[in-house]
Phi, psi and omega in degrees: 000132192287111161286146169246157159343126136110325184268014163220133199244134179237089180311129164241051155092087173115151152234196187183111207234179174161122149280062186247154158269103184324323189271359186087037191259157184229167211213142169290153189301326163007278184266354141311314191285329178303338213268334170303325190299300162323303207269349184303333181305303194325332209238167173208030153098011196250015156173155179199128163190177181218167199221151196200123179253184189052019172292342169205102182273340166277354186235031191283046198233334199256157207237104162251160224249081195270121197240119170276134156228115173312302187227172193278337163291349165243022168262305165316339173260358165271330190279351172314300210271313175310319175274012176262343195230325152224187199274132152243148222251318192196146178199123153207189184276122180289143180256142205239167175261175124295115161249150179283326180284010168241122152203191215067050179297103166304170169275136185253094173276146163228139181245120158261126194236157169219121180290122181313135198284350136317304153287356158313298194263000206244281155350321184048028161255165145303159162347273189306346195260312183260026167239346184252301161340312194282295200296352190269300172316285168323311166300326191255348188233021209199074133017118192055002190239126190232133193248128193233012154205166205222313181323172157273127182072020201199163124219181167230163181228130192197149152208217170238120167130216201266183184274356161289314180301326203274296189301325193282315180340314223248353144074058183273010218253317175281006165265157153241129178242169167275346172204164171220173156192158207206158157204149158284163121255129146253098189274139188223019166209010148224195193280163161267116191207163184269011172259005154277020151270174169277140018262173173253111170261155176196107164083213153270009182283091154278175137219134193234151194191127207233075155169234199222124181258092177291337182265007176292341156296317184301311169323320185313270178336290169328319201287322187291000199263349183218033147126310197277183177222105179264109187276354193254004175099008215215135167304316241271304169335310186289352195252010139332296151356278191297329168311313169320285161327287167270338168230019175263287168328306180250342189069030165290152198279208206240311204266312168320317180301314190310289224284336185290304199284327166255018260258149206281151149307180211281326174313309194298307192296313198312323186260055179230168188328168189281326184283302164306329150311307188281320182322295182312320189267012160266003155275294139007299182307275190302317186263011181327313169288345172259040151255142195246118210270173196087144164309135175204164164199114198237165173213109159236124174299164171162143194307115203059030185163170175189158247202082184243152201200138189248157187279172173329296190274015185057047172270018184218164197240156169207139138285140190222126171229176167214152164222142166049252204248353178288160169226125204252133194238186134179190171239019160214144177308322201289342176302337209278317211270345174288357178272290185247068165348289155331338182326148197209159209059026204300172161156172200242127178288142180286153178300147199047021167284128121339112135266112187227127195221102199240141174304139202300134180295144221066353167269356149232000000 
């Protein structure tokens, strides 16, 4: 029998959502999680997950610390070494409903941690430098213990299945944030597990990521040469990294990350002014191993803004809308509109564009 158009769905692999509000309004999990339903082919049940800031305004001065524990001996030997290195403030069992779509739950703990100011001051790093080190640690040394968000004011929630099934588990419909992000996976060369689900943190720095990194050893190899270690199984992980890196670590801007991680080819640099010529090709130059090669369409978050982005030749697709003071990111328009119907402005960023979109300054 002759298939027609439209009646065989061919995925092209992940799905990959996102909300904030310029104004710093915060909104329940809700329509994040709605906005995945349309987007379920993307996915094939083997990771799903979202990241939601401003979610704990009462611990917002503290790094909370969300941990998968395999077995009850390694959640002791991480909290022995956490209490060794900071103030915990508060620690419990993150709370989940039963769902039919999640099981094998490892235990999911959260720590509002501070670092203690001896080891603080002992360490000779900042805050965030000796909070991202414990995590580095813990993740590469502690057998079964895994830290998969970190931030101040923020987390992710992730697991195995699907990513309608992950929000309700994860009870996000009771949280409100100023921003969300989500991703389906279809993973198709590594496992599925749940610290290989998306997104992947360090520190408030997320990432949700819809393609292929062809260029992950080489990114890799660069990172480990400062410190990280990627650990979680997934390509996806490094480029989390690399955010960390230029921009917390060199202090490069946002649009600089772009030109590093998408970088225009070399023609493209050629016709563009001598000051913008030269900007380029010295980010090109110095940072030559973190461009990340491959089909892609990432979205990264991060405390007070976030940050979509297409690889050079647009091979994966995203849309971008807005209602009122929101901004819609996702990688099908019908995502925009069960989130928002009414979405307005829809259009597809050209390859290697910034989309960069931050909450008005001073509110967070």
């Amino acid at each position: 029998m002759k298939q027609l158009e439209g009646q065989i769905r061919i995925p092209s692999g992940c799905a990959i959502s996102a909300v904030i509000s310029k104004n710093g309004r915060r909104m329940t999990g809700e329509k994040i999680i709605e906005s995945m339903r349309p987007m379920h082919d993307r996915s094939n049940g083997l990771g799903g997950g979202f990241a939601g800031y401003g979610i704990y305004p009462e611990y917002h001065d503290f790094f909370a610390l969300h941990v998968f524990f395999t077995n009850p001996a390694c959640r002791v030997e991480c909290e022995a070494y956490l209490k060794d290195k900071v103030e915990i403030v508060k620690q419990e069992f993150i709370h989940v409903r039963k769902t039919s779509g999640i099981t094998d739950a490892p235990m999911i703990r959260r720590y509002f941690v501070a670092p203690m100011p001896y080891a603080l001051q002992a360490s000779q790093m900042d805050e965030k430098e000796f909070v991202a080190r414990i995590v580095m640690k813990i993740n590469t040394g502690i057998k079964g213990a895994y830290v998969f968000s970190s931030g101040k004011n923020m987390g992710v929630f992730k697991a195995v299945g699907f990513p309608e099934d992950v929000g309700s588990f994860y009870r996000l419909d009771e949280y409100e944030a100023y921003c969300w992000t989500a991703h389906g996976r279809y993973p198709t060369n590594t496992p599925g597990w749940w610290g290989g689900a998306h997104p992947f943190a360090l520190l408030d720095y997320a990432v949700v990521h819809n393609g292929e990194i062809s260029s992950y050893d080489a990114n890799r190899r660069f990172m480990e040469m400062f410190g990280y270690k990627c650990t979680l199984q997934t390509d996806t992980e490094v480029i989390t990294y690399i955010a960390d890196f230029l921009l917390r670590r060199q202090g490069l801007n946002l649009t600089e990350l772009s030109s590093v991680i998408a970088a225009p080819f070399w023609s493209t640099i050629a016709g563009k002014s001598e000051a913008e010529r030269t900007r380029l090709t010295y980010l090109r130059t110095v940072f030559s191993s973190l461009l990340v090669t491959g089909p892609f369409s990432i979205v990264l978050s991060f405390t007070g803004g976030l940050l979509a982005l297409n690889d050079r030749l647009k091979l994966r697709s995203m849309v971008v809308g807005e209602k009122d003071d929101r901004v819609l990111i996702a990688s099908e328009e019908a995502a925009i509109r069960a989130m928002e119907p009414d979405a307005s402005n829809i259009y597809a960023p050209a390859g290697g564009e910034p989309v960069i979109v931050r909450v008005k300054e001073g509110l967070f």
